[in-house]
Backbone as XML, in Angstrom:
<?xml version="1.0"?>
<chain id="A" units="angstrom">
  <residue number="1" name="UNK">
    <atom name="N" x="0.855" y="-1.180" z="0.000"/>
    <atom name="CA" x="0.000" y="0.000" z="0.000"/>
    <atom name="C" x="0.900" y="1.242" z="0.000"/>
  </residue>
  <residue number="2" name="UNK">
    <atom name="N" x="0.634" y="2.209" z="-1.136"/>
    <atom name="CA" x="1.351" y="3.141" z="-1.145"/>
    <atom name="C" x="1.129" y="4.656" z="-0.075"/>
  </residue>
  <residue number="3" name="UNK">
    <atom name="N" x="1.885" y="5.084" z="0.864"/>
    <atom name="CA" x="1.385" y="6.514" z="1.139"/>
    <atom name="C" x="1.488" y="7.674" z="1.018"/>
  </residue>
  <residue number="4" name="UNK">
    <atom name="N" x="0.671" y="8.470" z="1.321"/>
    <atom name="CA" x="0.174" y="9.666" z="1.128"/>
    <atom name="C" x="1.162" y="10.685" z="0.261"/>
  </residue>
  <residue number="5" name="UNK">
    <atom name="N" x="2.558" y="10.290" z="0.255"/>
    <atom name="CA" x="3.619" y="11.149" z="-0.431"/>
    <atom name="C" x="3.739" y="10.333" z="-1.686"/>
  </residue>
  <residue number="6" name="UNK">
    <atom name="N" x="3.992" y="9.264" z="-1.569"/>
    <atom name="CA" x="4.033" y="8.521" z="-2.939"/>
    <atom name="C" x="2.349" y="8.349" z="-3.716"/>
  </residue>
  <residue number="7" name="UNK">
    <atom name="N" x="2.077" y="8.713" z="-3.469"/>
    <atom name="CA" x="0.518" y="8.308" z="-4.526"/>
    <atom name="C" x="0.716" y="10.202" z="-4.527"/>
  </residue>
  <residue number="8" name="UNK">
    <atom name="N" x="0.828" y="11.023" z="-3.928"/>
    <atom name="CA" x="0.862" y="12.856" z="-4.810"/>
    <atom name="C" x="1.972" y="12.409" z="-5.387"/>
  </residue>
  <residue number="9" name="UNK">
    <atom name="N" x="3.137" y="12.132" z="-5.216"/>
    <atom name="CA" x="3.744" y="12.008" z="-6.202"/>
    <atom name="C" x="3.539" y="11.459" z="-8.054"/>
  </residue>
  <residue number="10" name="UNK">
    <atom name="N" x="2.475" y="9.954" z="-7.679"/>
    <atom name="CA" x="1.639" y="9.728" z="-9.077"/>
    <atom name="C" x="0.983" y="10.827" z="-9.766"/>
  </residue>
  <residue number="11" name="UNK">
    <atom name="N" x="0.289" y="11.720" z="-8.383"/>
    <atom name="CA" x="-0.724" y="12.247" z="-9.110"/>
    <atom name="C" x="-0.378" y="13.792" z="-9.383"/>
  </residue>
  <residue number="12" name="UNK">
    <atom name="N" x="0.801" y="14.110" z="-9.264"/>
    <atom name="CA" x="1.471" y="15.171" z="-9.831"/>
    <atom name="C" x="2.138" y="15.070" z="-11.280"/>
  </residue>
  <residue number="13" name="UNK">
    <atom name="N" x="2.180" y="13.414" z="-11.147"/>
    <atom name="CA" x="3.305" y="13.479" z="-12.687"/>
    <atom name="C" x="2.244" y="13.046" z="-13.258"/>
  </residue>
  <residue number="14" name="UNK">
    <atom name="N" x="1.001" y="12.324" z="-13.388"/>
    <atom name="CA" x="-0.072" y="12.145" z="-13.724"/>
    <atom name="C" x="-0.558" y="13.567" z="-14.449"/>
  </residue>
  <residue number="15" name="UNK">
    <atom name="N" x="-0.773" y="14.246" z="-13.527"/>
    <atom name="CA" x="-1.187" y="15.400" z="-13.705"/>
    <atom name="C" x="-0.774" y="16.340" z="-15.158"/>
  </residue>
  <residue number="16" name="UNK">
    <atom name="N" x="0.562" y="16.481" z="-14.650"/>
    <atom name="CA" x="1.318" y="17.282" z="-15.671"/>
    <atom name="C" x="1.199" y="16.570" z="-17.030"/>
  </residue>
  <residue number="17" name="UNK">
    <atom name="N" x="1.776" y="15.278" z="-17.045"/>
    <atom name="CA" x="1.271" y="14.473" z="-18.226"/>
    <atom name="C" x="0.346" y="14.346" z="-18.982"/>
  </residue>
  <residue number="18" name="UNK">
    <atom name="N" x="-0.662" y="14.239" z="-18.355"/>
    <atom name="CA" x="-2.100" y="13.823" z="-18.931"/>
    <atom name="C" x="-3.268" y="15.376" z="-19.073"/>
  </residue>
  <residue number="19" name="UNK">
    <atom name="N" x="-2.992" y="16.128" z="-18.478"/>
    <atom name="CA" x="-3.539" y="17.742" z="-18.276"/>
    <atom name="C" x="-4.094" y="18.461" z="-19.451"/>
  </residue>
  <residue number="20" name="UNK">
    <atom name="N" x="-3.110" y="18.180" z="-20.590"/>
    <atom name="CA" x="-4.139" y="18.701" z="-22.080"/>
    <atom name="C" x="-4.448" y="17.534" z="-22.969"/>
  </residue>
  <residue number="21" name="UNK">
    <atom name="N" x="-4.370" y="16.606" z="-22.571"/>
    <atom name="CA" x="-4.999" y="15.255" z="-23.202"/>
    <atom name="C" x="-6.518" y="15.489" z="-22.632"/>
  </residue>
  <residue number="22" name="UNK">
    <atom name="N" x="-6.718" y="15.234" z="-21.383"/>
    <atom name="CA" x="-7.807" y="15.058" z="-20.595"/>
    <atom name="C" x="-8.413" y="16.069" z="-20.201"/>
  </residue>
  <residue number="23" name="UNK">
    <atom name="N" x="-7.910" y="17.518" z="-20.247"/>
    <atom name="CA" x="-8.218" y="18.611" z="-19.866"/>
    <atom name="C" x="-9.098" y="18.848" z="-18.093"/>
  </residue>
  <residue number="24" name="UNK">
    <atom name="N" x="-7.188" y="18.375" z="-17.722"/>
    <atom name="CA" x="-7.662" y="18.556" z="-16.387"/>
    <atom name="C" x="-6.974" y="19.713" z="-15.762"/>
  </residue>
  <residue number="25" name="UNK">
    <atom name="N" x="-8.128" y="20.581" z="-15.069"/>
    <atom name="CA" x="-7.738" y="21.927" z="-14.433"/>
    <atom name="C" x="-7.213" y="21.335" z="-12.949"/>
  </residue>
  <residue number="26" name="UNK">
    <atom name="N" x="-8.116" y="20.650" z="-12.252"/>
    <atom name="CA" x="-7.581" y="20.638" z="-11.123"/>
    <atom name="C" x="-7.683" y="18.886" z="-10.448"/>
  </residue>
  <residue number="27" name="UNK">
    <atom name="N" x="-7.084" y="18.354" z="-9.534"/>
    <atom name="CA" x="-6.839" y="16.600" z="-9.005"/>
    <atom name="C" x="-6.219" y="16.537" z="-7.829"/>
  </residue>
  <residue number="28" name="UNK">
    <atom name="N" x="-6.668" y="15.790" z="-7.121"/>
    <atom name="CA" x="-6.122" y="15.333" z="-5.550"/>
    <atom name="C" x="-6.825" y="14.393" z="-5.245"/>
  </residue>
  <residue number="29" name="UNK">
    <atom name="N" x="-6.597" y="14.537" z="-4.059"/>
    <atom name="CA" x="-7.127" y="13.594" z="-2.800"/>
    <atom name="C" x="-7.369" y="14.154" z="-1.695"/>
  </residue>
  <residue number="30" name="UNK">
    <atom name="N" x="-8.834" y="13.123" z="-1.187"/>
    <atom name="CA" x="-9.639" y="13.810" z="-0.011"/>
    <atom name="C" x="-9.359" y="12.358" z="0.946"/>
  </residue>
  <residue number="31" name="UNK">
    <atom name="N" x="-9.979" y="12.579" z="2.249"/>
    <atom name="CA" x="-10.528" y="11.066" z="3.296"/>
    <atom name="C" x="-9.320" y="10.644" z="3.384"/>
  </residue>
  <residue number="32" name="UNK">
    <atom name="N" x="-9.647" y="9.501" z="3.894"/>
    <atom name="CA" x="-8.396" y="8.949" z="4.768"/>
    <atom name="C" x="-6.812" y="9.076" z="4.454"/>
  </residue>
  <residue number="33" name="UNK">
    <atom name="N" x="-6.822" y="8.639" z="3.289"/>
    <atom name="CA" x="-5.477" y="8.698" z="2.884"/>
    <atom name="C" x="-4.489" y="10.083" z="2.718"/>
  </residue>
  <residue number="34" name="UNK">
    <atom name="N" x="-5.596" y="11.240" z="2.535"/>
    <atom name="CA" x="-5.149" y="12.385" z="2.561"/>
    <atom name="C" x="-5.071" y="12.682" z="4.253"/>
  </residue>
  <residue number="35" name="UNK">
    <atom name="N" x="-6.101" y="12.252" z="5.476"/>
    <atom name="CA" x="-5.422" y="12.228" z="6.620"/>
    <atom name="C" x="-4.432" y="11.493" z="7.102"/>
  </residue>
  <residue number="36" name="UNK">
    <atom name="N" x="-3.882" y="10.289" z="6.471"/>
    <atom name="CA" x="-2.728" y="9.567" z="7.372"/>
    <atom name="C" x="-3.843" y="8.550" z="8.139"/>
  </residue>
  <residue number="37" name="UNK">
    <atom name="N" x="-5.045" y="8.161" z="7.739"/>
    <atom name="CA" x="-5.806" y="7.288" z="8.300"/>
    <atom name="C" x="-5.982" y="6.026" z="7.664"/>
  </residue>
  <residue number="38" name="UNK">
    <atom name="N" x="-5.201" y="5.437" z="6.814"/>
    <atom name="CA" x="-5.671" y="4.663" z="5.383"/>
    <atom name="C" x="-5.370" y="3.225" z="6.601"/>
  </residue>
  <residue number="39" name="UNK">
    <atom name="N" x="-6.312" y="2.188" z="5.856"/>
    <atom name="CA" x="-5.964" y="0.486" z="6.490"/>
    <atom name="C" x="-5.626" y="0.012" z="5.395"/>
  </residue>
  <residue number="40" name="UNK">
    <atom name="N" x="-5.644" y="-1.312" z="5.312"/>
    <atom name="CA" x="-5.439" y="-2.186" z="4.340"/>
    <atom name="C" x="-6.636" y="-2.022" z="3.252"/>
  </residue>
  <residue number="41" name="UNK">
    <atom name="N" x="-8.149" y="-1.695" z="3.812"/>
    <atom name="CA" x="-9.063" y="-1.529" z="3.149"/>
    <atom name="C" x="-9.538" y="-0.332" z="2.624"/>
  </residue>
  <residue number="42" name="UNK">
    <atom name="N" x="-8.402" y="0.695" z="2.754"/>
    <atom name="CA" x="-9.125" y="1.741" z="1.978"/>
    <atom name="C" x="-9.110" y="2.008" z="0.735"/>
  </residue>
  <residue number="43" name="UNK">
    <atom name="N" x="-10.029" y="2.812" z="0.031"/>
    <atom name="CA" x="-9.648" y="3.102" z="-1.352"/>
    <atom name="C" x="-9.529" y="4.438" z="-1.074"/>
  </residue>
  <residue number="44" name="UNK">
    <atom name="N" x="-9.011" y="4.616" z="-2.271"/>
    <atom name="CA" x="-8.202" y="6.601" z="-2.707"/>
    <atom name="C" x="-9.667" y="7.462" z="-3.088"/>
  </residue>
  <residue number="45" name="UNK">
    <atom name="N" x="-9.591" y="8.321" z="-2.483"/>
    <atom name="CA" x="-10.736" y="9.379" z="-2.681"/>
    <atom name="C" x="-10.101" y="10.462" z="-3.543"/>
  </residue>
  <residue number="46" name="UNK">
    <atom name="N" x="-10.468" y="10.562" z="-4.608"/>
    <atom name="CA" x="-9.832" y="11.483" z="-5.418"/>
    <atom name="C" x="-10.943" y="12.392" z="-6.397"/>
  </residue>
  <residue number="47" name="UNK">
    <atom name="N" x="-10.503" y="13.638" z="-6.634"/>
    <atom name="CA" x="-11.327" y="14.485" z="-6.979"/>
    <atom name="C" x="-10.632" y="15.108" z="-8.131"/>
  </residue>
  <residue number="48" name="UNK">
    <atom name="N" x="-11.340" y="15.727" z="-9.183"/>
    <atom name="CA" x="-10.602" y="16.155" z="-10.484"/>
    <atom name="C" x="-11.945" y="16.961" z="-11.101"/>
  </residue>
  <residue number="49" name="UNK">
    <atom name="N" x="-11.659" y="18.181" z="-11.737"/>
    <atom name="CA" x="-12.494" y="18.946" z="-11.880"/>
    <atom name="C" x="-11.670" y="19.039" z="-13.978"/>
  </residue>
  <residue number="50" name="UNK">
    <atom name="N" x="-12.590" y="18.965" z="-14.821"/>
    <atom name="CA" x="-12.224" y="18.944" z="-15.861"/>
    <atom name="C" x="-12.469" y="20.080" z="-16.875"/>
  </residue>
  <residue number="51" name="UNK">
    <atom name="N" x="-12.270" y="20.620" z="-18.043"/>
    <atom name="CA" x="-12.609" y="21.663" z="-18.695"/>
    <atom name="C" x="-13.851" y="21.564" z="-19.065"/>
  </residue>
  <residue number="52" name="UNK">
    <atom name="N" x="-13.926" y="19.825" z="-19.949"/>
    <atom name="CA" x="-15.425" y="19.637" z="-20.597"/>
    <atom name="C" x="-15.327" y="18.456" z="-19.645"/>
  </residue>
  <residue number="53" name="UNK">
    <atom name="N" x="-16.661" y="18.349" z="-18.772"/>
    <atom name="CA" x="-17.593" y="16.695" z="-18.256"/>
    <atom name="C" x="-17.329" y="15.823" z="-18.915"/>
  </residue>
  <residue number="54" name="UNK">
    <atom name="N" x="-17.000" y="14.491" z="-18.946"/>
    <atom name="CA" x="-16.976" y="13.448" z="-19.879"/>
    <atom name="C" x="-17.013" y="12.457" z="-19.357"/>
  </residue>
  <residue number="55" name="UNK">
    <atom name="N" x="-18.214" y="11.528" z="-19.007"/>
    <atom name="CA" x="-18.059" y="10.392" z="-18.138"/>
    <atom name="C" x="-16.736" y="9.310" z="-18.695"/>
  </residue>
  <residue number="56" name="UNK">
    <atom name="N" x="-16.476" y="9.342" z="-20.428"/>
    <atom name="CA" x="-15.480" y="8.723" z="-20.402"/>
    <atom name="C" x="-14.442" y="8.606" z="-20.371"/>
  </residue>
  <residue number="57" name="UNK">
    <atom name="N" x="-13.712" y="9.957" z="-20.010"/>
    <atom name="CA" x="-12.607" y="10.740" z="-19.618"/>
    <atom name="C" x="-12.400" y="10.372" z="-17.611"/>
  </residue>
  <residue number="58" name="UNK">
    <atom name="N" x="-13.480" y="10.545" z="-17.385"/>
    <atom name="CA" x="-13.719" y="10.210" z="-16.183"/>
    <atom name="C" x="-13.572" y="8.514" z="-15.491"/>
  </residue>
  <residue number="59" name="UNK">
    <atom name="N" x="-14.209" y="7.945" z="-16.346"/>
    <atom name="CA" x="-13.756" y="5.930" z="-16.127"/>
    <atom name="C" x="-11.704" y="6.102" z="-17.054"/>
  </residue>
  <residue number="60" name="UNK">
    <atom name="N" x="-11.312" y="6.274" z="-17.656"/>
    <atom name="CA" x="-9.891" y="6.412" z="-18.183"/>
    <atom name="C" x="-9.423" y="6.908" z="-17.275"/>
  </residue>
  <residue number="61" name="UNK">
    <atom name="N" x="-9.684" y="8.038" z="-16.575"/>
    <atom name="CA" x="-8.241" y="8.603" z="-15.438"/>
    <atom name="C" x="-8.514" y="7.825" z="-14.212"/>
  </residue>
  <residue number="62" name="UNK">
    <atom name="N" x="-9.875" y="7.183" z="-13.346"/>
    <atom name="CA" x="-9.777" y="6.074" z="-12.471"/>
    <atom name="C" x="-9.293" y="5.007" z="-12.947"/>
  </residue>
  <residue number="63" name="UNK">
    <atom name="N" x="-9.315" y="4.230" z="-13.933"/>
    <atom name="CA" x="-8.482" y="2.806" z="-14.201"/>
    <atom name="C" x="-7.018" y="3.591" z="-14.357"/>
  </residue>
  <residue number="64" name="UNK">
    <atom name="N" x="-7.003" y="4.348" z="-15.072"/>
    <atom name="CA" x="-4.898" y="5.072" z="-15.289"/>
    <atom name="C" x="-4.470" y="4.883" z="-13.495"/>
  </residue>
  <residue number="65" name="UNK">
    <atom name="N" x="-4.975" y="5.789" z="-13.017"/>
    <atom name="CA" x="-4.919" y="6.227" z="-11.426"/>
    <atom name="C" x="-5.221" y="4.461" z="-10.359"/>
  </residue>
  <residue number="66" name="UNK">
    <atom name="N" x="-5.833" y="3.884" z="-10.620"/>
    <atom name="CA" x="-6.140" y="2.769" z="-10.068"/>
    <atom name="C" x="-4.544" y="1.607" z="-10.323"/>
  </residue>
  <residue number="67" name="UNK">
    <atom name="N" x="-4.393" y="1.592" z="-11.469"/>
    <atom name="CA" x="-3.358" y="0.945" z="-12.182"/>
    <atom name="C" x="-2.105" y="1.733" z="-11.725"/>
  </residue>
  <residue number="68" name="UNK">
    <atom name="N" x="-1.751" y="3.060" z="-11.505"/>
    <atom name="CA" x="-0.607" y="3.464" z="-10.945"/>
    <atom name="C" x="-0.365" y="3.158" z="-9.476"/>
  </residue>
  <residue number="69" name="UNK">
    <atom name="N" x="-1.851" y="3.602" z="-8.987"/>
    <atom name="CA" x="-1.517" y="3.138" z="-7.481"/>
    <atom name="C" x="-1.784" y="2.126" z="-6.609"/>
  </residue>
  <residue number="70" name="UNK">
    <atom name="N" x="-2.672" y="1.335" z="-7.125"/>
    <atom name="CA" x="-2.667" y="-0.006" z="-6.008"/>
    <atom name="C" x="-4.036" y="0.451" z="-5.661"/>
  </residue>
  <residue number="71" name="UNK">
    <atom name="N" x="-4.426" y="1.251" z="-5.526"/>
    <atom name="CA" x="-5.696" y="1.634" z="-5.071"/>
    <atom name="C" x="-7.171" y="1.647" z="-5.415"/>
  </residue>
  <residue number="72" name="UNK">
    <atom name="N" x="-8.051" y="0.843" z="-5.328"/>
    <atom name="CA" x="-9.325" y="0.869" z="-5.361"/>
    <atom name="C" x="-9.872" y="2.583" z="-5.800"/>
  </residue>
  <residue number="73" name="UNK">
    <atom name="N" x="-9.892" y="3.386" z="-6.315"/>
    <atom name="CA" x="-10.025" y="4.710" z="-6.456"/>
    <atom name="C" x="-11.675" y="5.069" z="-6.567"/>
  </residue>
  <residue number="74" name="UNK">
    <atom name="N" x="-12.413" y="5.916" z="-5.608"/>
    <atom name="CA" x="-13.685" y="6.385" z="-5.937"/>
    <atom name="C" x="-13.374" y="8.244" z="-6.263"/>
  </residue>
  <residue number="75" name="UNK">
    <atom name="N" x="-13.689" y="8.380" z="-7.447"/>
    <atom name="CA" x="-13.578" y="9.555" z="-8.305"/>
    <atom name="C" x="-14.529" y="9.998" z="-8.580"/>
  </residue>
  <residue number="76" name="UNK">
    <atom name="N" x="-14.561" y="10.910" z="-8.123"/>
    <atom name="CA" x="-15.433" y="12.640" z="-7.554"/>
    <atom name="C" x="-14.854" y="14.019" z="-9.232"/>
  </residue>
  <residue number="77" name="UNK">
    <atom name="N" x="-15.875" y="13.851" z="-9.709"/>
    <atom name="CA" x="-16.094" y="15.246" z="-10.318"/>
    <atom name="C" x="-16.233" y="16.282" z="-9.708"/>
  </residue>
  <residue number="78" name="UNK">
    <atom name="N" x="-15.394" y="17.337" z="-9.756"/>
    <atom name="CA" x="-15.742" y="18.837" z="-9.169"/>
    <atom name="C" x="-16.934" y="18.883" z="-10.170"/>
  </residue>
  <residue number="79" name="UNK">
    <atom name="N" x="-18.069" y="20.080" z="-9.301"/>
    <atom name="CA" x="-18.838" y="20.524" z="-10.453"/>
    <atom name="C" x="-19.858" y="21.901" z="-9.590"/>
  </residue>
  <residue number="80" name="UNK">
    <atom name="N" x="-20.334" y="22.390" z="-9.934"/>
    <atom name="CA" x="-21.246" y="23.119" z="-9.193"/>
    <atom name="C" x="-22.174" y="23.163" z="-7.974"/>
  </residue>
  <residue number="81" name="UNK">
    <atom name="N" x="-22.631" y="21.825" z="-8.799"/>
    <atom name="CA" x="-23.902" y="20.722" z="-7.548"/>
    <atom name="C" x="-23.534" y="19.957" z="-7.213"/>
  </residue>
  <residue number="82" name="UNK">
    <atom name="N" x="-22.241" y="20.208" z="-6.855"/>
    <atom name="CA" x="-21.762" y="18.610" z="-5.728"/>
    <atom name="C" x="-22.223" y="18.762" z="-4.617"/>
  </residue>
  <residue number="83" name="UNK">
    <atom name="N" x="-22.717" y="18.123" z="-3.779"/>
    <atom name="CA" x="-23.069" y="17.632" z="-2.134"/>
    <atom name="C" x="-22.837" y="18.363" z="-1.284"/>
  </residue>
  <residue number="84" name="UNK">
    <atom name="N" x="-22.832" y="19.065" z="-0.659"/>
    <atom name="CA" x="-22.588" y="20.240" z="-0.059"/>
    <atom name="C" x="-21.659" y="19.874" z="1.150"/>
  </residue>
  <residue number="85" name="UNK">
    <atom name="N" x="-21.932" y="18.320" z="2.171"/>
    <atom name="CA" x="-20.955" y="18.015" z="2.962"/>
    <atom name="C" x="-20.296" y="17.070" z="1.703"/>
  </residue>
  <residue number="86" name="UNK">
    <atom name="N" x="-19.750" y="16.759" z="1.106"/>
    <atom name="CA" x="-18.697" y="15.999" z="-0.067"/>
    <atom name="C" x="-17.856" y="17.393" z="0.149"/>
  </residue>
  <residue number="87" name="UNK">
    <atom name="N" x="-18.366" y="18.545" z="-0.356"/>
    <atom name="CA" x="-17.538" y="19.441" z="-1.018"/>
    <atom name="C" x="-16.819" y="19.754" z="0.228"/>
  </residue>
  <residue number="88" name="UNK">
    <atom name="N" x="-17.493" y="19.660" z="1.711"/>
    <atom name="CA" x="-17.236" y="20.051" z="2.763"/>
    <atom name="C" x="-15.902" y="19.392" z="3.126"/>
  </residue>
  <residue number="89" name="UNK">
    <atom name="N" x="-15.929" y="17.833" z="3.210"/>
    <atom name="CA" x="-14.797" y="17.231" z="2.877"/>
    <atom name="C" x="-13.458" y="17.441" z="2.349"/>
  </residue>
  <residue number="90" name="UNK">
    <atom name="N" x="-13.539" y="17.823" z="1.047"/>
    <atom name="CA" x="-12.856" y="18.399" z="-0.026"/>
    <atom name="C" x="-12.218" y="19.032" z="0.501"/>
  </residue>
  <residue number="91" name="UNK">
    <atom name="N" x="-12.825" y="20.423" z="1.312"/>
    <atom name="CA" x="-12.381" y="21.555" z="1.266"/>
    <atom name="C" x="-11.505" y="21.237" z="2.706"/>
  </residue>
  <residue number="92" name="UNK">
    <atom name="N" x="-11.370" y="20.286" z="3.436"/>
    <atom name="CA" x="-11.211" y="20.263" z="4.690"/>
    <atom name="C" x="-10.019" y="19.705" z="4.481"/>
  </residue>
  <residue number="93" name="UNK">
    <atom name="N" x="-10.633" y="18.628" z="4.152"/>
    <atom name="CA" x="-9.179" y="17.603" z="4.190"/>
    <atom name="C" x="-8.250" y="17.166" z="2.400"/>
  </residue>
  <residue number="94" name="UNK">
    <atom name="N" x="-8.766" y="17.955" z="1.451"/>
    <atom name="CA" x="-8.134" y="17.917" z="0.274"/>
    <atom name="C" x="-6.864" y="18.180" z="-0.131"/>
  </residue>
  <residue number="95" name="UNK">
    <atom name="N" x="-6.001" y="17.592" z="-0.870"/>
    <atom name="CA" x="-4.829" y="18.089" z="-1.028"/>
    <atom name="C" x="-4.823" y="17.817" z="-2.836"/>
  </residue>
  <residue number="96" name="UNK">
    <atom name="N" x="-4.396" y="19.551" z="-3.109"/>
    <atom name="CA" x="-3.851" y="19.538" z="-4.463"/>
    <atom name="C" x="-2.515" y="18.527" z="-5.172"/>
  </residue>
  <residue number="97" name="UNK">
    <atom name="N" x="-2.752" y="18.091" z="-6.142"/>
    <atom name="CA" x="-1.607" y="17.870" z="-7.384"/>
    <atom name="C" x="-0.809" y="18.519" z="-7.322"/>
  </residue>
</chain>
């Protein structure tokens, strides 16, 4: 299981890499793993806000991201009408790319 420095590390070079392919403005991680709380059973909470919506842009960077890190990944669209405690989350415990 990878932590919290090595999986930003994926998702920085991820980032830079893949950024005008996929047209991603912004990517991290929220929940446990971004607190230093992760078990054997967690998956990566990760969030990515894109130029254009694309659910299939969206399944491609969780399997890329899943396949780099070992991690079960549940992937969160930024968007306007997200959840109001989700975003709360986000904003709490999120860490940028």
């Amino acid at each position: 299981m990878k932590n919290m420095t090595e999986v930003m590390n994926i998702l920085r070079n991820y980032k830079q890499k893949m950024s005008s392919y996929y047209g991603i403005l912004r990517l991290g991680i929220f929940g446990s793993v971004a607190r230093g709380e992760q078990t054997e059973d967690s998956d990566l909470d990760v969030f990515v806000e894109l130029q254009i919506p694309n659910p299939y842009i969206l399944g491609d960077i969780k399997e890329d991201l899943e396949h780099m890190t070992g991690y079960k990944i549940d992937l969160i669209r930024l968007c306007d009408n997200l959840n109001k405690l989700l975003l709360q989350n986000i904003e709490r415990d999120g860490i940028f790319a």
